[in-house]
C-alpha positions, 0 to 999 in steps of 0.5 A, spaced: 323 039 333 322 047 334 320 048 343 317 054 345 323 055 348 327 056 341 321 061 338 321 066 344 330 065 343 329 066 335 324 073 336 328 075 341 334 076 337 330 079 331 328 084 335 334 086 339 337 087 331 331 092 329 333 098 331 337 101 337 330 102 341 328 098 347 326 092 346 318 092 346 318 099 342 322 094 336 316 090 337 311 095 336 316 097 330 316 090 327 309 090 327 308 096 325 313 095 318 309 087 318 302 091 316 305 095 312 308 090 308 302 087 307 299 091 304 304 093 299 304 085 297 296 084 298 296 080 304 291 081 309 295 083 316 289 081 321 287 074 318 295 073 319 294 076 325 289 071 328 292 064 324 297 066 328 294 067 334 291 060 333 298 057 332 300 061 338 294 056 341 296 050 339 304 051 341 301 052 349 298 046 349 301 042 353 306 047 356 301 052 359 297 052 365 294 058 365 288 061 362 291 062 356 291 055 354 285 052 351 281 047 353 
């Protein structure tokens, strides 16, 4: 089973490969190139963005005790 733990390692070394900027601007260009290619293939960036989101939400449940986490 894939933890929290494991996708936030998995995302780390994706944007460490990106390109030689700091961390957070690879982010920020990982983004940026993901809505891009959803307009080249027909997908909707902000409906993704949100399924994400709630996906996002439910990988907490359980391990977040903060105000992230939905009741």
């Amino acid at each position: 089973m894939t933890t929290n733990q494991d996708r936030a390692k998995r995302c780390q070394r994706a944007i460490e490969t990106y390109e030689d900027d700091d961390l957070a601007t690879n982010l920020i260009d990982i983004l940026c190139d993901a809505m891009h290619w959803c307009d080249q293939n027909g997908h909707d960036f902000h409906f993704l963005l949100a399924t994400a989101c709630r996906h996002y939400i439910n990988e907490l449940d359980g391990e977040q005790t903060d105000e992230r986490r939905m009741p």
